[in-house]
ROLUM-506984 format. One line per 8 residues: number of its first residue (from 1); their letters; for each residue x, y, z of C-alpha. Coordinates in steps of 0.001 Angstrom, whole numbers. Layout:
<pts>
NUM = a = X:Y:Z ~ ...
</pts>
This chain:
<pts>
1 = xxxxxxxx = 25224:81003:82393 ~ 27189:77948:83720 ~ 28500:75165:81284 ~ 26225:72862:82558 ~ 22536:74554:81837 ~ 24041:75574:78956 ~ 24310:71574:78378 ~ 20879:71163:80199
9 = xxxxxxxx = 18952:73548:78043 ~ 20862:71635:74948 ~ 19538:68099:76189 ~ 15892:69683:76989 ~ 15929:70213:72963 ~ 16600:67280:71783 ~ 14665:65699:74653 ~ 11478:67636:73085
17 = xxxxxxxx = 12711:66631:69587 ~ 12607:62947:69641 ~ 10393:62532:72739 ~ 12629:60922:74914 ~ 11775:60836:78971 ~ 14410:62576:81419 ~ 16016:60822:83946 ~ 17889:62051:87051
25 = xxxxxxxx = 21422:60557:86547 ~ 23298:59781:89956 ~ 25789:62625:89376 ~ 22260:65362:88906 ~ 22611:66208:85675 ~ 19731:64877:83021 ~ 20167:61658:81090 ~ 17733:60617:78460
33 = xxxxxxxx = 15777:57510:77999 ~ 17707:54953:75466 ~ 14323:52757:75592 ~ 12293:55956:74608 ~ 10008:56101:70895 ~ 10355:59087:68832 ~ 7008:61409:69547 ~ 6912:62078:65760
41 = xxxxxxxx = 7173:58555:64684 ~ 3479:58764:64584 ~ 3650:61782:62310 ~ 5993:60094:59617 ~ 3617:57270:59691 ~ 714:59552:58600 ~ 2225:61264:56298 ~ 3540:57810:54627
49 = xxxxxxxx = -166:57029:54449 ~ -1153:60314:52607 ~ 1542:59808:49885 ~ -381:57326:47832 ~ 743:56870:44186 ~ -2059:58166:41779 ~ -4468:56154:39842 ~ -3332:54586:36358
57 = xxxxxxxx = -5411:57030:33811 ~ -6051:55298:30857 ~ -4287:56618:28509 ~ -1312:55889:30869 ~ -2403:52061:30725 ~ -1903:52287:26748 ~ 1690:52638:27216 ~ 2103:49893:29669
65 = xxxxxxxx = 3890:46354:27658 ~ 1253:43903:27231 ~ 1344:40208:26042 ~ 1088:40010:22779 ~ -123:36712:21142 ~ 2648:36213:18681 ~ 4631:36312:22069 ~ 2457:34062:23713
73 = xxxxxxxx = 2680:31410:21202 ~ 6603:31610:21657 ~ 6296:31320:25186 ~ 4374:28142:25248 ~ 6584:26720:22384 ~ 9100:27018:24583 ~ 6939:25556:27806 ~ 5817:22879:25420
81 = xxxxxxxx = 8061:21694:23352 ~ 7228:22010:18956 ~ 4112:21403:17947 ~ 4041:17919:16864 ~ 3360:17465:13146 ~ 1295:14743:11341 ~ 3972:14856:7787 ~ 5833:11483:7582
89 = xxxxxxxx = 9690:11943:5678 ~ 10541:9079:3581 ~ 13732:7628:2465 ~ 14193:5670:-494 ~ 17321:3648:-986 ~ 18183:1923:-4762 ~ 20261:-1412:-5302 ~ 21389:-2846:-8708
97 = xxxxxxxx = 20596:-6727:-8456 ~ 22255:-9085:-10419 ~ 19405:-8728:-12996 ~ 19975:-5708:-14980 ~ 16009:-5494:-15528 ~ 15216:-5685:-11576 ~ 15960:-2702:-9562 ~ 15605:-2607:-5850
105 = xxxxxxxx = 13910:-208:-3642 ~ 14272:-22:204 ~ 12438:2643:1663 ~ 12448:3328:5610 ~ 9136:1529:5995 ~ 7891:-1899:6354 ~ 5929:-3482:3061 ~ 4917:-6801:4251
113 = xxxxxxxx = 2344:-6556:7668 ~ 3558:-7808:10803 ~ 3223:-12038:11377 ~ 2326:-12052:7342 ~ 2780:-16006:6515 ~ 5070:-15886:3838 ~ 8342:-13579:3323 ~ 8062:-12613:-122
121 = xxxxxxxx = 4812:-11782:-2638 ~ 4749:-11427:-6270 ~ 2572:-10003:-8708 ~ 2707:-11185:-12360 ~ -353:-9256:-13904 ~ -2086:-6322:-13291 ~ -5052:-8797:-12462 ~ -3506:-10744:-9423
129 = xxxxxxxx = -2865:-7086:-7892 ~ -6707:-7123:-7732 ~ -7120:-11011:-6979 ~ -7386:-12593:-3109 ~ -6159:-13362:-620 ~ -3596:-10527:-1224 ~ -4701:-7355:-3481 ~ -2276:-4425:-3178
137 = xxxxxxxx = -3247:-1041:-4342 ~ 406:91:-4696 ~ 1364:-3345:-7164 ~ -1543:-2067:-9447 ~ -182:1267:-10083 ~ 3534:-18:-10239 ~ 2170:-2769:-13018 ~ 449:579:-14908
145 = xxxxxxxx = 4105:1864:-15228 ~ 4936:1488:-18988 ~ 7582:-1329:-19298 ~ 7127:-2330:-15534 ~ 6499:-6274:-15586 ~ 6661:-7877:-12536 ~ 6523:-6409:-8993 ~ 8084:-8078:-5858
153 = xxxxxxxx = 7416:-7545:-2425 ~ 10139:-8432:239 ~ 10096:-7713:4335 ~ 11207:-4378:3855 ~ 11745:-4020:336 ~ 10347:-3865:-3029 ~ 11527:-5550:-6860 ~ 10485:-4166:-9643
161 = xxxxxxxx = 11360:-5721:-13101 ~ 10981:-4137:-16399 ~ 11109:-5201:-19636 ~ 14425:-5720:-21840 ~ 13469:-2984:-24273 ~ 12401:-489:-21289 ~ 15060:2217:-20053 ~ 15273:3000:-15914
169 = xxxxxxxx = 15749:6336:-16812 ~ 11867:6808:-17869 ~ 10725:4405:-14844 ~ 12478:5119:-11669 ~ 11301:8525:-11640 ~ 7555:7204:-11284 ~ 8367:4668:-9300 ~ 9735:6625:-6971
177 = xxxxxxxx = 6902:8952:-6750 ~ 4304:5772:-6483 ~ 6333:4361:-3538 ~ 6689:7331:-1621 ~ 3005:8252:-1988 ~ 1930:4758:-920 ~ 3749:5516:2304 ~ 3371:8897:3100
185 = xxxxxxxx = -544:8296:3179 ~ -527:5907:5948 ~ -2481:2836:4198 ~ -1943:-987:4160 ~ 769:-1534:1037 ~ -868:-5152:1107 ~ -4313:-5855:2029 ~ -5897:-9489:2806
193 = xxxxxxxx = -9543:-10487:1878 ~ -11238:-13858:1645 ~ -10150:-16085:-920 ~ -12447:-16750:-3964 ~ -10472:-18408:-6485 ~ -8753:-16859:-9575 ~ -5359:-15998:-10490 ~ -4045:-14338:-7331
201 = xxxxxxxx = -489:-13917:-6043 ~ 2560:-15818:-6086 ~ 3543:-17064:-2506 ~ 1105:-15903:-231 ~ 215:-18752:1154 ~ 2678:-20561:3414 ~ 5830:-19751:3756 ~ 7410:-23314:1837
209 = xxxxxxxx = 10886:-23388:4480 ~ 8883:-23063:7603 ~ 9296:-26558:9586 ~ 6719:-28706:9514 ~ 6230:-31809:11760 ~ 5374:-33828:8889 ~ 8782:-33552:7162 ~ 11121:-36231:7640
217 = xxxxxxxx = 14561:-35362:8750 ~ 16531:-34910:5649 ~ 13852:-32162:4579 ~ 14030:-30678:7729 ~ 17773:-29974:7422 ~ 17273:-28631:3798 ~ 14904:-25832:4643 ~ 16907:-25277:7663
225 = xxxxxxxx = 20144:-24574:5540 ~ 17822:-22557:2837 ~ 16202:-20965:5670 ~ 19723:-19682:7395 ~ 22675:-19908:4668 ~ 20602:-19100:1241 ~ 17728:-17257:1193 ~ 19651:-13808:3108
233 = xxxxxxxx = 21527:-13941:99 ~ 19016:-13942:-2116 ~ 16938:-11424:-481 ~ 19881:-8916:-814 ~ 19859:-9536:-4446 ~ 16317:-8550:-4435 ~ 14658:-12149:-4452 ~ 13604:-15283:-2690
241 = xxxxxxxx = 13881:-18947:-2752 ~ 10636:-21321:-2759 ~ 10906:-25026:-1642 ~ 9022:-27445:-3655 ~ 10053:-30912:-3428 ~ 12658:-33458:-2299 ~ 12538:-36244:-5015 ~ 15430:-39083:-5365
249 = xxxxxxxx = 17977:-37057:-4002 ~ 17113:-33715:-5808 ~ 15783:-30758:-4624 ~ 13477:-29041:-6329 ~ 13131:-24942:-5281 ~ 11862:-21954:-7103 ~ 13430:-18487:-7528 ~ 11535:-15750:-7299
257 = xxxxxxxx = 11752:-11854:-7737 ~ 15135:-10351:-8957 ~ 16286:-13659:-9807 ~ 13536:-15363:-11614 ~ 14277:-13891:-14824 ~ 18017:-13433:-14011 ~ 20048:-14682:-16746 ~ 22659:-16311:-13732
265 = xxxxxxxx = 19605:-18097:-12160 ~ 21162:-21469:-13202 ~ 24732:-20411:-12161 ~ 22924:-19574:-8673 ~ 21364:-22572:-8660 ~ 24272:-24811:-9274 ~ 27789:-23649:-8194 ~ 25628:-21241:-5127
273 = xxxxxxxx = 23112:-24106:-3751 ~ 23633:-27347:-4896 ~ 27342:-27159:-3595 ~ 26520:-25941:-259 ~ 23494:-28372:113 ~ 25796:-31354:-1406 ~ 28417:-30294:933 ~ 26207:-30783:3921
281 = xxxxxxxx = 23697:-33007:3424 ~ 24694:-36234:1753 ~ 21604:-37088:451 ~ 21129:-34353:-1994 ~ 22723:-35374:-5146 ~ 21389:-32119:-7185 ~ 19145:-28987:-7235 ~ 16643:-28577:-10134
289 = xxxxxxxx = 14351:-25326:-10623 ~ 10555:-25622:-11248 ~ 8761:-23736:-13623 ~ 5263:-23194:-12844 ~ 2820:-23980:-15891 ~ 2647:-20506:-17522 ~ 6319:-20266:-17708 ~ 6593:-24249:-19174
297 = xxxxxxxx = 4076:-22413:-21943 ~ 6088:-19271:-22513 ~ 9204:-21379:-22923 ~ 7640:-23623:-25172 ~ 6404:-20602:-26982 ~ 9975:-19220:-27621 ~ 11485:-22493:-28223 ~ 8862:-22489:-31574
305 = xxxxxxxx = 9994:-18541:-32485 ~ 13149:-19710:-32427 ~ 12440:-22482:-34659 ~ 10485:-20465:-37088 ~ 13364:-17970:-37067 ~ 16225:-20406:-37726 ~ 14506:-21603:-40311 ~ 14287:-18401:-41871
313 = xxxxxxxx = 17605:-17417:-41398 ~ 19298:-20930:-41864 ~ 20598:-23706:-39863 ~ 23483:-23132:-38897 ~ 21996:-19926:-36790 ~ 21876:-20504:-33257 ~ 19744:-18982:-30270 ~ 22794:-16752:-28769
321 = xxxxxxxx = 21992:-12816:-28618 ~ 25419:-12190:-30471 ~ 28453:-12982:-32238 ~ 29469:-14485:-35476 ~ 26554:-17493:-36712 ~ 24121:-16168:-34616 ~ 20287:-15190:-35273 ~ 21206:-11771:-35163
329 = xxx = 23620:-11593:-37546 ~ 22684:-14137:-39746 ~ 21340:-12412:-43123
</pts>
């Protein structure tokens, strides 16, 4: 047999093997189709649809991963973000004052409501925490505190005052824990109801250095110097200032909170204000404080304890807290 039906019978093969048509080439021999599809294309196509995979038995779906839900609460604390939480935190910052018996708390929250008319309140008794216009629940329990006295509310800050005899060490600790449970709950520190009468607050009215069209010029620039120079620097100290009256050249004001019972009240009052309002206005030719009518009576009660005590312990005993001739250490 010749080389080329050896070559022929070669190409019929793989001609029958993939399917391809023959074609006469010009030089005779046999050329196969390049365009041609393989005959068992159809075959492999068949058997591609008879090799399905086998149905999932169910013990076979038991091994499978599935969600579980402590995995899908991490994936939608992740899609969403924390889940927001309804505790408030609290911080509660103490100041010494220039009063050793006021203390001053600042916590991160505001005491006095938005547009409130005046920018201080004070509560004397346990009965003006209960009186209108201005009751506070939070003044009532600070004024149960044993040896707390007076309580003073500022913009964002509280005064509390104790008595002489009292020790901070027994009352900050439950003053702290009032304050930061007034806050935490979310109520009104001050509430406001009709007025009735009574003995209620102490400057909750009107706030006394607010302008008023009334006032002649003079007054006007007073409250606008207390308004801008003084009372910031009183509020720091834990108090506030209280206009009452421009009479013959003095000014009469009222000192309130941390420095109502501060012993340097009348140092305040005289090298602080009346040289800065002297200096600047040249009407003013002195400051005076006013004391309201229960303080003219405790005053007047002391003055007469002194008295009786002097008398007692002779007269050459003064009313000084110390030191040689004194009433306490007279014998």
């Amino acid at each position: 047999m010749s080389v080329s039906s050896t070559s022929g019978r070669t190409m019929l093969r793989r001609t029958a093997l993939f399917g391809s048509t023959l074609t006469t080439s010009a030089g005779g021999g046999l050329e196969a189709s390049r365009f041609a599809r393989p005959a068992v294309f159809g075959s492999y196509r068949s058997v591609h649809r008879s090799a399905r995979l086998p149905a999932i038995t169910p013990s076979e779906t038991r091994r499978r991963p599935t969600l579980q839900p402590h995995h899908h609460s991490l994936v939608q604390a992740r899609v969403n973000g924390p889940a927001p939480t309804s505790k408030r935190t609290i911080f509660i910052q103490t100041e010494n004052t220039p009063n050793p018996d006021a203390l001053k708390f600042i916590p991160n929250h505001r005491i006095l409501p938005e547009n409130f008319p005046t920018t201080f309140l004070e509560y004397l008794s346990p009965r003006s925490t209960l009186a209108p216009p201005h009751p506070s629940p939070l003044a009532a329990q600070l004024l149960n505190v044993e040896g707390v006295t007076s309580v003073f509310y500022g913009p964002d800050f509280i005064t509390v005052t104790k008595a002489v005899d009292s020790n901070w060490a027994h009352i900050k600790p439950e003053v702290f824990s009032l304050i930061t449970q007034a806050v935490t709950s979310g109520e009104s520190i001050v509430n406001t109801v009709a007025k009735a009468g009574g003995e209620g607050q102490e400057g909750g009215e009107e706030d006394s250095l607010r302008f008023n069209e009334e006032d002649d010029e003079v007054v006007g620039m007073i409250k606008e110097l207390l308004d801008t120079r003084i009372r910031p620097a009183i509020q720091e100290d834990g108090g506030d200032i209280e206009f009452r009256g421009f009479e013959n050249g003095v000014v009469l004001l009222k000192l309130r909170g941390a420095c109502r019972t501060c012993d340097s009240s009348t140092v305040t009052l005289k090298n602080g204000i009346e040289s800065m309002l002297m200096h600047y206005i040249e009407e003013v030719q002195g400051v005076e404080q006013v004391m309201d009518p229960e303080e003219e009576i405790s005053m007047h009660e002391f003055a007469k304890f002194e008295e009786k005590l002097r008398q007692q312990k002779g007269p050459e005993a003064t009313a000084s807290t110390g030191g040689k001739g004194t009433l306490d250490s007279a014998a």
